[in-house]
N, C-alpha and C positions, 0 to 999 in steps of 0.2 A: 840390614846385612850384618846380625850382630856377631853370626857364625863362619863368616870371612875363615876362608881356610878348614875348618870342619870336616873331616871325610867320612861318610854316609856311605857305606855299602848296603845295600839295598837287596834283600833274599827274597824271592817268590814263590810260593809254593803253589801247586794244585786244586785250589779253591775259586769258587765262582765270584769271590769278593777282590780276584786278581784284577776284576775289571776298570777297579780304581785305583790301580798303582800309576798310572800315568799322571793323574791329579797330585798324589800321593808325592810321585818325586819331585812337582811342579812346586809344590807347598815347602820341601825341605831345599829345594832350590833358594826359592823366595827368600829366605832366612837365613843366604848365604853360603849354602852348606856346599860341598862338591858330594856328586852322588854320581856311584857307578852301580849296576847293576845286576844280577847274578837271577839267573830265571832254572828252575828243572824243568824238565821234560814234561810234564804234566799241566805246566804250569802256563808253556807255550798255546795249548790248548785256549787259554782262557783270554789272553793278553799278546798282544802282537810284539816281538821283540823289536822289531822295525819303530815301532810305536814309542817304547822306551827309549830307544838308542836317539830318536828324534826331540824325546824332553828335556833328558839328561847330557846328551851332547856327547857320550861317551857308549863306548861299542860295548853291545851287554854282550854277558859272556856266561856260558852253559858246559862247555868242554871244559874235564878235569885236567886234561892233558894237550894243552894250547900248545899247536905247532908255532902259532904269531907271539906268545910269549918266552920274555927269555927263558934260556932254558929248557923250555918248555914245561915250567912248574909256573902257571899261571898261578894256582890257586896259594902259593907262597906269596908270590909277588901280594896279590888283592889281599892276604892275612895280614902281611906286614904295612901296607898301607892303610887298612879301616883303621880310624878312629872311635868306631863304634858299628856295630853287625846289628843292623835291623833285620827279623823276617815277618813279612806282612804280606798276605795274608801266610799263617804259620797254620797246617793244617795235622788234622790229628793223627795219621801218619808220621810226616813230618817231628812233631814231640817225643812220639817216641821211637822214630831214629837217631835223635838226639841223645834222650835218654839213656840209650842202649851205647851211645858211642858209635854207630854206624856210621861208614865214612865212603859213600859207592855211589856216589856223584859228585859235582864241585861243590854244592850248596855244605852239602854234610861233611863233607871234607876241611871246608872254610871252617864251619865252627869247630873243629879239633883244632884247626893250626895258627887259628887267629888268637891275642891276647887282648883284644879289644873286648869291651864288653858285651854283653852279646842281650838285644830285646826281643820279645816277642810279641807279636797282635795275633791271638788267635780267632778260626775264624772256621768254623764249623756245624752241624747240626745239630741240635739242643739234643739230642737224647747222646749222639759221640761226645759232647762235652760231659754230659757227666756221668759216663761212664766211668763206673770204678777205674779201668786201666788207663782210663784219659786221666783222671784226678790222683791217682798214685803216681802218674810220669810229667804231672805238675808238680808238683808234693818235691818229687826228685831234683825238676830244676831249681828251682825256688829254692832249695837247699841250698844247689852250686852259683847261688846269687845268679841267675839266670833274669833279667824283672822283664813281667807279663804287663800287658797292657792291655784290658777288658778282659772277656768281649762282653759285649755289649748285649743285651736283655733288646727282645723284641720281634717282630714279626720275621723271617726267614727265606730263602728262597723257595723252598720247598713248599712252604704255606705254614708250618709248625712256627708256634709261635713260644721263644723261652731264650735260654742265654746262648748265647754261640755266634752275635753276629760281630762281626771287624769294625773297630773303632771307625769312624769316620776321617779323610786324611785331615783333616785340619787340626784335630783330637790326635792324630798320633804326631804328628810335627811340631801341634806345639808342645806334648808331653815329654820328645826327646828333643826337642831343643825350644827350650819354654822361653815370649820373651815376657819376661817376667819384670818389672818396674822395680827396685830394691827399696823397697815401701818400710823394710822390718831394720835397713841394713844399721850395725853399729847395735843393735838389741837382742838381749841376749830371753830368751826363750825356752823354759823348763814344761815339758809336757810329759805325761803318762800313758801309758798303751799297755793292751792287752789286759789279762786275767790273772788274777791273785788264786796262791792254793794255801789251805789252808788243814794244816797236818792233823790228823784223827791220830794216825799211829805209825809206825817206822815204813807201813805201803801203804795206806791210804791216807786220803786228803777231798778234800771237796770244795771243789772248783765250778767254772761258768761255761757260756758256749763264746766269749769272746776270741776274735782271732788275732786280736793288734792290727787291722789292718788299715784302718781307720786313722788310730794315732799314729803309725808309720809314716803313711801320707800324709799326715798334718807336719808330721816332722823333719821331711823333703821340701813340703812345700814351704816351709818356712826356713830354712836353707837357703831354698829359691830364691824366695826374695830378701834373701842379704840377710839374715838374724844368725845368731850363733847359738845353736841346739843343742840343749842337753836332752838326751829321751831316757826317761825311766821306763826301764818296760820289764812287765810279769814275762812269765816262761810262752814262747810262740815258737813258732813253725815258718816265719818269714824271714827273711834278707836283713841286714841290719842298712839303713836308711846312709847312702854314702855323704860323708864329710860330716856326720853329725854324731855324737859322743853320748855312748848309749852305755846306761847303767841296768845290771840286770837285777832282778829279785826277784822273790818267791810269794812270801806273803804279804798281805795288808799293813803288818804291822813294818817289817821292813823297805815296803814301797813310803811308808808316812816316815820315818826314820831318812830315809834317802834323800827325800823331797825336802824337809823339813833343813837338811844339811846344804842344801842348795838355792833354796828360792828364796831368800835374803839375796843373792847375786842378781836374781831375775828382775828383769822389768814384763816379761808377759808368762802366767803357768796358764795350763791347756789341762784341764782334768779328764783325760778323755779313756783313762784304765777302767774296766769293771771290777771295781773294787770290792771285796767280799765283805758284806755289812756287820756277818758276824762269825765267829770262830770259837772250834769249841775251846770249853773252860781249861779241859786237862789234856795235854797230849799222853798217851799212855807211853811208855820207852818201850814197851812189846807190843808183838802184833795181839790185836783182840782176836779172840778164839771162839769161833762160833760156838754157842751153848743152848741161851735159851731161844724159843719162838720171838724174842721181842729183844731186842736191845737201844737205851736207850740214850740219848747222848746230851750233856746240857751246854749251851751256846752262849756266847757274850759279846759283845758289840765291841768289833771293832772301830778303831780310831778311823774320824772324821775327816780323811784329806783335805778336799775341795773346800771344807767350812773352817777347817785351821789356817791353811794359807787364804781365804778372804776374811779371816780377821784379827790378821796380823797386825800390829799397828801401823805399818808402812808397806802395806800388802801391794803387790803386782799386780797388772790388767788382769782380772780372771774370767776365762769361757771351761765352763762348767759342760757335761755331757748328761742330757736325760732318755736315757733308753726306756722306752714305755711301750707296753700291750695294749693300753687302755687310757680315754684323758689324756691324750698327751699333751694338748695345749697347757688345759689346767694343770698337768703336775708339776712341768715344766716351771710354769711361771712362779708357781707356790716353791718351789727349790731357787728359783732366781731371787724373789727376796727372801726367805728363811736365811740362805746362807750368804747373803749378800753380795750375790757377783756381778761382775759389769756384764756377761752375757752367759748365755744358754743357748747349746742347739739340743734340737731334741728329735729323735728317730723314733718309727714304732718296729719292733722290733718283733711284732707279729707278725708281719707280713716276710713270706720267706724270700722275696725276690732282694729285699736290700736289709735281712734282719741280721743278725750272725754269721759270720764266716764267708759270706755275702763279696763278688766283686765288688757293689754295685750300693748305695746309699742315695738317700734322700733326709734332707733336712729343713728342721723350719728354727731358723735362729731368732731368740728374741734379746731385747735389752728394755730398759726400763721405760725408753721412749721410744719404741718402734718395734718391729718384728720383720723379717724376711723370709720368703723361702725359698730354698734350694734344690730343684728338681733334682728328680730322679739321673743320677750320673757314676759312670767309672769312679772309685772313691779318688783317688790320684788327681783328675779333675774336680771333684768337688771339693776335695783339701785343697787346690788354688784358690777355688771362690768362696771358700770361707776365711785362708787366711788372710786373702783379699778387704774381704768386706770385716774382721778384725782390726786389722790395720787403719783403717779407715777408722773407726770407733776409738781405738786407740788412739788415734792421734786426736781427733774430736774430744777425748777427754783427758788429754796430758793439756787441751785450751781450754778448759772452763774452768 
């Protein structure tokens, strides 16, 4: 009952995944929370309000304009009371009525007048999920710190199999209200995310396909569990990670510069940025002017992060990141002792369901005496169970 007190308003939209919000509210119950519940029209189809009003203990509620609420401004009343605005299943409609500010039911109404945070679980069919105007009216929330939860990669109602399906409720309860053990707490935690650019001329630059999404969630999860987070992060497109103290930069040389001024304070760094290995020699002060058939550019090796801070003389726990195409066991390991670190996860990053900009990862963590791996998962949950199984290591080797 760690969320004693909590209020959970609960949104349903029109998808065939509404069939498990009754589990759903049963599981944010469980953990305490008070959950009332808000259904559309569409959404009645899928799920019995009867049903809900029986799990939750409290009368769901669908009318904008409640004759039984004061006033008759229910949808005030439930704004001012959520302590956080779930919508699960949150369908592709649904985002981009969001998007757009459309306010012509209770649900869409709620989230204009609520100041509570507001999640989403989407939950739709793989080709609507990535459609251009679905991923632009992501793009948008995600801006207004709006945080997405999945969807999840796999088979579908329809029989298409790809990304579009709704977290599972246990996945989405314990992601908003995580019980989390404070395994990090008292420790202070420097990690890197996202991509470095590295300047050709006053508009160009050349950059990766990283999105930060990865070391974000590593940078929550360790929040979670009670550490005190500094996050370096290259230039992204995502929400800045809440309660944790995020330094921004641009390139290679300024991410090592950053880190280098901090992680003397750290007891665990997380190298989890795509670090650009080299950059060219000269930045021109003018733009380059197309001329000949061929132009040519000479490069030089940028500085080392992950291998400067593991060999510090009093260097911090370090988990290093191997993004690989190809070998990935082997290169992994060959970067685990080359630069000396207490761990390594390593993705392949060919594969496009969990490579880049990817909800979704999979990991195979090694250390010098073992190895794990990390199925395939929402990266948000797989940043639990790796800073999980860190911490564990960690402490394992703050005793030998």
């Amino acid at each position: 009952m760690q969320y004693k007190g909590k209020n959970i308003l609960l949104g349903i939209t029109g998808g065939i995944a509404a069939y498990k919000t009754p589990d759903l509210v049963r599981k944010l119950i469980a953990k305490g929370a008070e959950v009332r519940v808000v259904v559309t029209d569409s959404a009645k189809e899928f799920v019995s309000p009867l049903a809900l009003q029986a799990v939750s203990g409290n009368p769901v509620s669908d009318n904008l304009l409640d004759k039984d609420a004061e006033a008759a401004m229910g949808h005030i009343e439930l704004a001012k009371w959520a302590d956080q605005l779930l919508i699960a299943p949150a369908t592709a409609n649904f985002m981009a009525k969001l998007t757009y500010g459309l306010a012509d039911d209770l649900l869409s109404t709620l989230c204009l007048a609520t100041a509570a945070p507001i999640t989403i679980a989407p939950a739709m069919n793989q080709q609507m999920w990535l459609a251009p105007a679905t991923q632009d009216n992501l793009a948008v929330l995600q801006k207004r710190n709006v945080r997405f939860l999945g969807p999840a990669q796999g088979e579908q109602a329809c029989g298409d199999v790809g990304p579009g399906r709704m977290l599972e409720p246990q996945d989405i309860a314990d992601l908003v209200l995580p019980d989390l053990p404070q395994l990090l707490f008292g420790r202070k935690v420097l990690i890197t995310a996202g991509p470095t650019r590295e300047d050709i001329d006053p508009v160009r630059y050349i950059t990766n396909h990283s999105s930060g999404k990865m070391g974000y969630a590593l940078a929550q999860a360790a929040q979670q569990l009670g550490a005190e987070v500094t996050l370096v992060s290259g230039p992204v497109n995502i929400p800045k990670p809440n309660k944790v103290k995020t330094l921004n930069i641009s390139s290679a040389e300024q991410m090592h510069e950053t880190v280098m001024q901090n992680v003397m304070h750290s007891d665990i760094f997380i190298g989890c940025a795509a670090v650009a290995d080299y950059k060219p020699l000269n930045r021109t002060s003018q733009k380059i002017k197309k001329s000949d058939q061929e132009l040519t550019l000479t490069f030089i090796k940028n500085p080392d992060i992950l291998s400067d801070v593991a060999h510090l003389d009093n260097p911090p726990f370090t988990l290093g990141f191997a993004a690989e195409t190809q070998n990935v066991k082997e290169y992994a390991l060959s970067k685990l002792q080359r630069k000396k670190l207490n761990m390594i996860a390593a993705n392949d990053v060919s594969d496009d369901k969990i490579g880049f900009n990817s909800e979704q990862n999979a990991l195979t963590v090694f250390w010098p005496e073992g190895e794990q791996k990390l199925e395939i998962a929402d990266k948000s949950i797989l940043a639990i169970q790796l800073m999980k199984l860190l911490a564990l290591r960690y402490k394992e080797n703050k005793n030998d």
